[in-house]
PAZAPA-4460 file (N, C-alpha, C; in steps of 0.05 Angstrom, whole numbers, plus 32768, in hexadecimal, padded with zeros to 4 digits):
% residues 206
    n_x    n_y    n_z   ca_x   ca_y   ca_z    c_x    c_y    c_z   seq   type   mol
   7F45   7D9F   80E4   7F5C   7DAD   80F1   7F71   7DB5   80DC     1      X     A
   7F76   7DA7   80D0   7F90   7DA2   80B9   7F7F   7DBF   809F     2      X     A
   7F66   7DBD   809B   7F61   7DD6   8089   7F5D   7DED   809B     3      X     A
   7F56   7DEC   80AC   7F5A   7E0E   80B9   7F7C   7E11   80BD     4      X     A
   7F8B   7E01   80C5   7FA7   7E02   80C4   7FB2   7E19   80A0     5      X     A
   7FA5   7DFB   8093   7FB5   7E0E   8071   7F9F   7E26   8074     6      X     A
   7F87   7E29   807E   7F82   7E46   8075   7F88   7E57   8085     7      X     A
   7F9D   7E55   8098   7FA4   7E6E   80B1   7FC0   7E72   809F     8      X     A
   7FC2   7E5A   8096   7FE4   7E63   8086   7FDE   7E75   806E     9      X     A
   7FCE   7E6C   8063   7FCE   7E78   804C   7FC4   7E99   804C    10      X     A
   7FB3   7EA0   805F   7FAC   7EB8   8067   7FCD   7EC4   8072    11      X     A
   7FD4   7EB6   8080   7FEF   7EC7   808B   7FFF   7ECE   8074    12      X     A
   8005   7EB2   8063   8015   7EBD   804D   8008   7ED7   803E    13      X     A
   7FF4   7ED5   8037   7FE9   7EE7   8023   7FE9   7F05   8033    14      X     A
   7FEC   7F02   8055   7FED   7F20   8055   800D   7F2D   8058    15      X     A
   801B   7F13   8058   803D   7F1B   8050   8043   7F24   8035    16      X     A
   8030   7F1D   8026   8038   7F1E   800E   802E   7F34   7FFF    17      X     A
   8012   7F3D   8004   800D   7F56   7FFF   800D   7F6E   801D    18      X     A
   801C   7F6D   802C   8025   7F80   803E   8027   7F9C   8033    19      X     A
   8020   7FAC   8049   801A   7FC9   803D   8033   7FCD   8032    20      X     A
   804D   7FC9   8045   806D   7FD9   8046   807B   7FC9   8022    21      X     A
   805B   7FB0   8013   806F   7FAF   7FF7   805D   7FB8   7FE2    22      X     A
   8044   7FBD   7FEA   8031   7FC7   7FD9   803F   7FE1   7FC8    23      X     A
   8044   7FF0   7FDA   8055   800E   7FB8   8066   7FFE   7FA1    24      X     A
   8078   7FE8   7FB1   8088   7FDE   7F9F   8071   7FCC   7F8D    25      X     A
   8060   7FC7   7F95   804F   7FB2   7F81   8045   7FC1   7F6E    26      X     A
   803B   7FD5   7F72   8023   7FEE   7F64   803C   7FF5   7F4C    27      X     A
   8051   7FFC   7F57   8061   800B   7F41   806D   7FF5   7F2F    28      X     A
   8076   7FDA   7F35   8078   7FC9   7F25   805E   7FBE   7F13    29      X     A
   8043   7FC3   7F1D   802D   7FBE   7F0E   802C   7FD8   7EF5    30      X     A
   802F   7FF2   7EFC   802E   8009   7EF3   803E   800A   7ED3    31      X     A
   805A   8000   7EDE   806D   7FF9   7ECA   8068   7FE9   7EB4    32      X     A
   804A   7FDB   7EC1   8043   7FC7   7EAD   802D   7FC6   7EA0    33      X     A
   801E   7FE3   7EAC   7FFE   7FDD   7E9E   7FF6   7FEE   7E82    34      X     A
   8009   7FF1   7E71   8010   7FF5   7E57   7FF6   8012   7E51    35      X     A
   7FFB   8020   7E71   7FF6   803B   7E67   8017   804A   7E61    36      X     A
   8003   805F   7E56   8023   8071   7E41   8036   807D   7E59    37      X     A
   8031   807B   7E76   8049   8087   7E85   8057   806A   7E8C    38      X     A
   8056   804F   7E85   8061   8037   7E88   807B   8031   7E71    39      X     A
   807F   8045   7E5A   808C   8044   7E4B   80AA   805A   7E52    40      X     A
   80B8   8048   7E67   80D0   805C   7E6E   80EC   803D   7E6A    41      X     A
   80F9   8043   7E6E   8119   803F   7E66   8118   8024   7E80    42      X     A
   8126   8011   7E7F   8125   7FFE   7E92   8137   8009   7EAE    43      X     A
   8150   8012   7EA3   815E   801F   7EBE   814E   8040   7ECB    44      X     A
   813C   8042   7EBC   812B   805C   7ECF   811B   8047   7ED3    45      X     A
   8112   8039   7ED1   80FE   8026   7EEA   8103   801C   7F03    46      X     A
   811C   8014   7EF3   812A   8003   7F0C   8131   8017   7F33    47      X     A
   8139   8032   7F1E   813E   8044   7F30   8126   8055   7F43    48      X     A
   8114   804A   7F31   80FB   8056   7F43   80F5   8038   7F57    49      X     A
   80F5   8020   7F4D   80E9   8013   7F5E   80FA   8010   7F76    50      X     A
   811F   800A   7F73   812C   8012   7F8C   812C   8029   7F9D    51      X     A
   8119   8041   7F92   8116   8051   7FA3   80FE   8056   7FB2    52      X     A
   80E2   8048   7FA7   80D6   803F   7FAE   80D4   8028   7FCA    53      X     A
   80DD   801E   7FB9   80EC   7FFE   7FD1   80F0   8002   7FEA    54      X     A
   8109   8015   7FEA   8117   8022   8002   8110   8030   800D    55      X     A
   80F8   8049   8004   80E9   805F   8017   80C8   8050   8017    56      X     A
   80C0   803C   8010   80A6   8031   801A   80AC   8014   8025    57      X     A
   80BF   800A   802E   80BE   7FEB   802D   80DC   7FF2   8046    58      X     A
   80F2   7FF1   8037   8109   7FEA   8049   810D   7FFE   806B    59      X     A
   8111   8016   8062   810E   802D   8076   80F4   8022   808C    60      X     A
   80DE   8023   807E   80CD   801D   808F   80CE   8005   809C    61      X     A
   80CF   7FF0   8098   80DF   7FD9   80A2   80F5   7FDB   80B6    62      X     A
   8105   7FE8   80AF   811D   7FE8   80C4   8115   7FF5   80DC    63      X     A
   8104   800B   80D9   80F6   8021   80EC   80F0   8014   80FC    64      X     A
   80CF   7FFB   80F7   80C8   7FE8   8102   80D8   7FDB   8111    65      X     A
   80F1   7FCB   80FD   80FF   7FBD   8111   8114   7FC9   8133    66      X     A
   8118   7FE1   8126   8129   7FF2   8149   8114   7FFE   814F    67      X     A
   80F7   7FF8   814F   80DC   8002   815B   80E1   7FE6   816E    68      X     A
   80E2   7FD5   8168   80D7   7FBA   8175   80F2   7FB8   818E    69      X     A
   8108   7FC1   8189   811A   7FBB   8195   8110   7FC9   81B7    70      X     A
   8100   7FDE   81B8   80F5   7FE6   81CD   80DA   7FD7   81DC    71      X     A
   80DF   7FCA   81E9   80C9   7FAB   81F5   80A7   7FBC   81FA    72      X     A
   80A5   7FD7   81FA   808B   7FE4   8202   8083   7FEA   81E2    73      X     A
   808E   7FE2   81C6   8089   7FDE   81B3   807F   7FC1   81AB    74      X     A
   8063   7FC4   81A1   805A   7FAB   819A   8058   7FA8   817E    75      X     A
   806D   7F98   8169   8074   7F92   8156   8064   7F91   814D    76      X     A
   804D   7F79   8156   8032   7F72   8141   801B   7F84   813B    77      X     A
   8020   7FA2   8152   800D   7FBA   8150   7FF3   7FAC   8150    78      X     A
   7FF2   7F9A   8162   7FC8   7F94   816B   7FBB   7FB2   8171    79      X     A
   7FCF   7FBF   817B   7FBE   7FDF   8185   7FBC   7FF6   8177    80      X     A
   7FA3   8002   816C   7FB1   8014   8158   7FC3   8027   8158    81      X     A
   7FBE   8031   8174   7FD6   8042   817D   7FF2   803F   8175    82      X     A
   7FF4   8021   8176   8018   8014   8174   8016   801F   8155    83      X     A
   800E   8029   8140   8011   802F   8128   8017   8045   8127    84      X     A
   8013   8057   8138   8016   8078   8137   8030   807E   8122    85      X     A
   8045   807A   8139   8064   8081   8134   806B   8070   8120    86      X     A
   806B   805D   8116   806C   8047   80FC   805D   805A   80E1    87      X     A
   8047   8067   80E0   8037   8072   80CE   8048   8089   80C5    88      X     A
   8055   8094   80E0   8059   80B7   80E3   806E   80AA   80CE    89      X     A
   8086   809A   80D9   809E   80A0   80CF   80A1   8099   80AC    90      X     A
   808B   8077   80AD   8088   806C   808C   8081   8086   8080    91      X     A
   8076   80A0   808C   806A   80B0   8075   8080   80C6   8072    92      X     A
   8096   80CB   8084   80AF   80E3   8078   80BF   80CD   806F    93      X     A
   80B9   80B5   806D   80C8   809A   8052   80BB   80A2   8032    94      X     A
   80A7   80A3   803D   8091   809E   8020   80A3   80C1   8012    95      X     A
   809C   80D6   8024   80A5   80F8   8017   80BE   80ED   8016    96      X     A
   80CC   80EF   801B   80E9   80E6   800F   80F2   80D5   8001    97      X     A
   80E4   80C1   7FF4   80D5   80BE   7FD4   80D3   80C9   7FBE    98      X     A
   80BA   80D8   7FCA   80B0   80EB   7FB8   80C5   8104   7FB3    99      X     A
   80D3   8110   7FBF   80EC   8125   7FBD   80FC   811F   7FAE   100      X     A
   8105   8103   7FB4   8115   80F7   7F8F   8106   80EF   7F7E   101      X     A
   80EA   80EA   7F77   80DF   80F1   7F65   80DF   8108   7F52   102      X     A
   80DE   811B   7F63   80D9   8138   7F59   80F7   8142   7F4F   103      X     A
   8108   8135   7F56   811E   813B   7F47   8128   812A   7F2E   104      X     A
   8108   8114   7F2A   811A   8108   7F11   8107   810B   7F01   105      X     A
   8110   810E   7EDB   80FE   8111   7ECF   80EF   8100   7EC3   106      X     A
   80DB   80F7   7ED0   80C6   80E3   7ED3   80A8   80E9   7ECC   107      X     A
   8092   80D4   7ECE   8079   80E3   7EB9   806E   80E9   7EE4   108      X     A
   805D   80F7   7EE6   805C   8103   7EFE   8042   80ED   7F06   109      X     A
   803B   80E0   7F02   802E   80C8   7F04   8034   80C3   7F1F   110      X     A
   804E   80BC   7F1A   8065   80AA   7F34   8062   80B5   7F4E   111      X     A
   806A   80CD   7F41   8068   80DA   7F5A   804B   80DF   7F6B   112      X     A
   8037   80E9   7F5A   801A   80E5   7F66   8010   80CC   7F78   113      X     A
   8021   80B5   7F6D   8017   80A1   7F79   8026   80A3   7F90   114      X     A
   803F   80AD   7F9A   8047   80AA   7FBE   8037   80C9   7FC9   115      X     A
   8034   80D7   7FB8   8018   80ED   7FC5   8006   80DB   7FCD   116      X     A
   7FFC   80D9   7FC7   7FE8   80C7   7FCB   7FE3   80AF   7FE3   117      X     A
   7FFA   80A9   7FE5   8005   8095   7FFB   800F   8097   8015   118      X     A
   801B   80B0   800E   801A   80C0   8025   800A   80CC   8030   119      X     A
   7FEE   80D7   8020   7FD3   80DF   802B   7FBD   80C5   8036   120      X     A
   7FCF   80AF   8026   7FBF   808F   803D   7FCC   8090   8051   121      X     A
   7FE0   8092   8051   7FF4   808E   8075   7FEA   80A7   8082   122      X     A
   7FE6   80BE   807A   7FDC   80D0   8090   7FC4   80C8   809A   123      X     A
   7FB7   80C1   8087   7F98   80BC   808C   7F93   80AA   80A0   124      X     A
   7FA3   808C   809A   7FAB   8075   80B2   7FAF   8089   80C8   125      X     A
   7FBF   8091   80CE   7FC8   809E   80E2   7FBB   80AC   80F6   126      X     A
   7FAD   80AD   80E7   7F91   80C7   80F7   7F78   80B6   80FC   127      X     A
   7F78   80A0   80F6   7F62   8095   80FB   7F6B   8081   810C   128      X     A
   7F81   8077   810B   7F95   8065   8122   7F97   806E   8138   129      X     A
   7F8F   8088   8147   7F92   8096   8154   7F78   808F   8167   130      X     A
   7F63   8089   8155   7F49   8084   816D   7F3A   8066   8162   131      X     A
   7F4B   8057   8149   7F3D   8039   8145   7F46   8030   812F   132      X     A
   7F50   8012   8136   7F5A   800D   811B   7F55   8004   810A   133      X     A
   7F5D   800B   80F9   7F54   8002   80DB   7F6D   7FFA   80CB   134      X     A
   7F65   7FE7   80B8   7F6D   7FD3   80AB   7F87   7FE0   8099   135      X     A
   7F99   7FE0   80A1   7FB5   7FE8   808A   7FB2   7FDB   8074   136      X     A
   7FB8   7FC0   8071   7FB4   7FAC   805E   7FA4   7FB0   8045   137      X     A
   7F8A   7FB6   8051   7F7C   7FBD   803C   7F7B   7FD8   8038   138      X     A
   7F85   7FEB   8044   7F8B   8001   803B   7FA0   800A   8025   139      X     A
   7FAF   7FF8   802B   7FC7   7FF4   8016   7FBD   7FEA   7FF6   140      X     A
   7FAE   7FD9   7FF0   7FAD   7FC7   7FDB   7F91   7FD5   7FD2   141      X     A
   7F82   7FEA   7FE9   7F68   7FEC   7FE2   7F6C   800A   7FD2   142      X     A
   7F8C   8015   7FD2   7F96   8022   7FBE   7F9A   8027   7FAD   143      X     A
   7FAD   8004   7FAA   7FAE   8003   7F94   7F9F   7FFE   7F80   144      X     A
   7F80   7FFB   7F8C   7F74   7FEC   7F70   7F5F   800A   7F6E   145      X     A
   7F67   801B   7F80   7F57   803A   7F78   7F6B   8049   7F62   146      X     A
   7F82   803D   7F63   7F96   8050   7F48   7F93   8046   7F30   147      X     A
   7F83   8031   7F33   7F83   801F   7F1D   7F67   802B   7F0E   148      X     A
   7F5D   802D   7F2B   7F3A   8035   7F14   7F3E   8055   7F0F   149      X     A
   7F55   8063   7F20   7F50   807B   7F1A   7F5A   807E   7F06   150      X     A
   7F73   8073   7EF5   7F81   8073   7EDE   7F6D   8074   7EBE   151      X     A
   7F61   8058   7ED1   7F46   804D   7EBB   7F3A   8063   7EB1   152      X     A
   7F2A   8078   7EC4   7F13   808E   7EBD   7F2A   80A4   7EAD   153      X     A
   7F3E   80A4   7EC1   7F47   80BE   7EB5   7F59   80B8   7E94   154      X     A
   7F6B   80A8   7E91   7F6D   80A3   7E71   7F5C   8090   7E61   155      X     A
   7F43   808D   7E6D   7F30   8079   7E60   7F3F   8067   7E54   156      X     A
   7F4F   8055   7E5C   7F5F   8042   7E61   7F5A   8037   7E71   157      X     A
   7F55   8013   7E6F   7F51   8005   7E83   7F66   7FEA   7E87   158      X     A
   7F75   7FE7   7E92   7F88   7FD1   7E99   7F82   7FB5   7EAD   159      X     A
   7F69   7FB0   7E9C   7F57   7F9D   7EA4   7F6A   7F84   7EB5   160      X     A
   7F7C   7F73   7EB3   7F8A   7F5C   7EB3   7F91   7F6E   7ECF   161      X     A
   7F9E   7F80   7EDC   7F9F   7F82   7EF0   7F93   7F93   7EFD   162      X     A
   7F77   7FA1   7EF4   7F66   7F9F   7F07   7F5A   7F95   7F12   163      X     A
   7F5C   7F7D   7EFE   7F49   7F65   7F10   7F54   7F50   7F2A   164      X     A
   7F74   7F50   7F1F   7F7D   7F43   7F33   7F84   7F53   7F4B   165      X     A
   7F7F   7F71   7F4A   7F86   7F7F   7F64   7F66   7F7B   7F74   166      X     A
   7F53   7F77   7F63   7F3E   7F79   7F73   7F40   7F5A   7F80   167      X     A
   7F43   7F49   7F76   7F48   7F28   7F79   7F53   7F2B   7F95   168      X     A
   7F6E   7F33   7F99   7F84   7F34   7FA4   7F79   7F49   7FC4   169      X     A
   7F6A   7F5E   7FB9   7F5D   7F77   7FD4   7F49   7F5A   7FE0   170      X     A
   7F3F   7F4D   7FCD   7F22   7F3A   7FDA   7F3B   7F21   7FF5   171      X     A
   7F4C   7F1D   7FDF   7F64   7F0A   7FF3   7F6F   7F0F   8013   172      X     A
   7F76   7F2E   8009   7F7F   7F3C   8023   7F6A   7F42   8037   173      X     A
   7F58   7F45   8030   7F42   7F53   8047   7F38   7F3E   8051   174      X     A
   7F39   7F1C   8049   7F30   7F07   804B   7F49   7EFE   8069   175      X     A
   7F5A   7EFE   805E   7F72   7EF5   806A   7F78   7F05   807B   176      X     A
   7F6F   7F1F   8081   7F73   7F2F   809D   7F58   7F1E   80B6   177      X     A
   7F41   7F21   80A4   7F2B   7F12   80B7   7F32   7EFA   80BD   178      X     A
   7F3A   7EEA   80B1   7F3F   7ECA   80C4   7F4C   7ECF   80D4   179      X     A
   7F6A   7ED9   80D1   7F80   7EE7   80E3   7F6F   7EEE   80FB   180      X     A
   7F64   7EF6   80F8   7F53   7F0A   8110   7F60   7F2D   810F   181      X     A
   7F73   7F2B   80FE   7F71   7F42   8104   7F6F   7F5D   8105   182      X     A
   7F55   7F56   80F9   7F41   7F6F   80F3   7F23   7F64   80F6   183      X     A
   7F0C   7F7B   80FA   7EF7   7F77   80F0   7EEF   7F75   80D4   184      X     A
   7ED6   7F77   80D9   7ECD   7F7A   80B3   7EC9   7F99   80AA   185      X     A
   7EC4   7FA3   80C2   7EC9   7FC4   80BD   7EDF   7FCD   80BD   186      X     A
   7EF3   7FCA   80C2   7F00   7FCA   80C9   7F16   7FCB   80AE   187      X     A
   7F12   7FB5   80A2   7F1C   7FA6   8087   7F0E   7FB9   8076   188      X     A
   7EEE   7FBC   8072   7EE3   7FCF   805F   7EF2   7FEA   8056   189      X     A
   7EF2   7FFC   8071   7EFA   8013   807C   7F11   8014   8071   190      X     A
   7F1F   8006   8077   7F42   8004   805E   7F40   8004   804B   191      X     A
   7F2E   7FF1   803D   7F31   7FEE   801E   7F25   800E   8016   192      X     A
   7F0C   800C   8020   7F06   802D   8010   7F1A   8048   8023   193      X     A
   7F24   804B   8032   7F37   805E   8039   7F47   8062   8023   194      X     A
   7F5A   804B   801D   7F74   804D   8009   7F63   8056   7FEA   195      X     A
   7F52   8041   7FE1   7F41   8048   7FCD   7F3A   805F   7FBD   196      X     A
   7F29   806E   7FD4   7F26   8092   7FD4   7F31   80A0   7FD7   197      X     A
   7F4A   809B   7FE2   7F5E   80AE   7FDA   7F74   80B1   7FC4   198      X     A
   7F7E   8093   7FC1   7F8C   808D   7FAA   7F82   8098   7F8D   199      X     A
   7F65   808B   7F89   7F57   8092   7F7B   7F4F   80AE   7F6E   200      X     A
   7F44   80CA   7F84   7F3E   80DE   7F80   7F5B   80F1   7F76   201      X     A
   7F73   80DC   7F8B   7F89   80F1   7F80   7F97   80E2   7F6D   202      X     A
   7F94   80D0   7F65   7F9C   80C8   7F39   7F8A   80D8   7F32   203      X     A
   7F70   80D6   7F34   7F57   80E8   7F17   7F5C   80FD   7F1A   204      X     A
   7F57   8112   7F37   7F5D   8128   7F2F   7F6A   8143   7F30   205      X     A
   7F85   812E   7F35   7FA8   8141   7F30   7FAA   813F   7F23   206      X     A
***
């Protein structure tokens, strides 16, 4: 009793902790770090991307959620895929309004590709939330570890130390949605390669 207890916790933590709404902020703090040549910028232009980051993938969306919930025919936990529709629509004119102050700063365009990109996972969610759901979670992280390999091919550069822990970490999350219950195993798959293939095709070939 007492180990299915720590492993329901530990699955819950782990899907608090890599949650879609902090994954951009994780990717760009990993990015900052994986000692390719667009990682070499000024500490206060980092800083300013990740608070803007922060705030159009994480906080906005968050708050949305929270005066979503304030209406009782809103179900916070979204068991339905449907309940994700309006949450997807809005995280994604969060995500473009991001990217708009991106484009106004002079930055390696990397940055910016990557909320393209993110915003073509949220559409994608969106459209497929529409008739079955599939796994956010791992859509999120199954991203991140497609920018990673797409980086890899395209500057034949490989940033091994955290590719491996994003793959570590995708194996964590997709684990920790199934005990949860809440997802299938298709379900979980279907995410990881959604975010994956798209992340992926648009790092290699933009």
């Amino acid at each position: 009793m007492l180990k299915n207890k720590i492993v329901s916790i530990t699955a819950q933590l782990t899907s608090i902790l890599f949650h879609p709404l902090l994954i951009p902020t994780l990717g760009f703090l990993l990015l900052f770090n994986s000692g390719f040549y667009f990682a070499v910028l000024p500490w206060n232009v980092k800083k300013f991307i990740l608070i803007v980051v922060f705030l159009s993938t994480c906080v906005l969306p968050a708050l949305t959620i929270g005066l979503l919930a304030l209406n009782p025919k809103f179900d916070i936990s979204m068991n339905k895929n449907t309940d994700r529709v309006l949450p997807l629509i809005l995280s994604s004119i969060y995500y473009y309004l991001g990217y708009q102050v991106f484009q106004k700063l002079p930055v390696f365009s990397i940055y910016s590709f990557f909320l393209v990109a993110s915003i073509l996972v949220q559409i994608a969610l969106l459209l497929i939330s529409l008739r079955w759901k599939i796994s956010a979670h791992s859509a999120a992280i199954g991203g991140l570890v497609g920018i990673f390999f797409g980086m890899a091919f395209r500057l034949h550069q490989c940033s091994l130390p955290i590719l491996s822990g994003l793959i570590l970490i995708a194996g964590m999350v997709g684990t920790s949605r199934l005990i949860l219950e809440k997802h299938t195993s298709s379900q979980v798959y279907a995410g990881f390669l959604l975010g994956f293939l798209i992340m992926n095709m648009v790092i290699y070939y933009i």
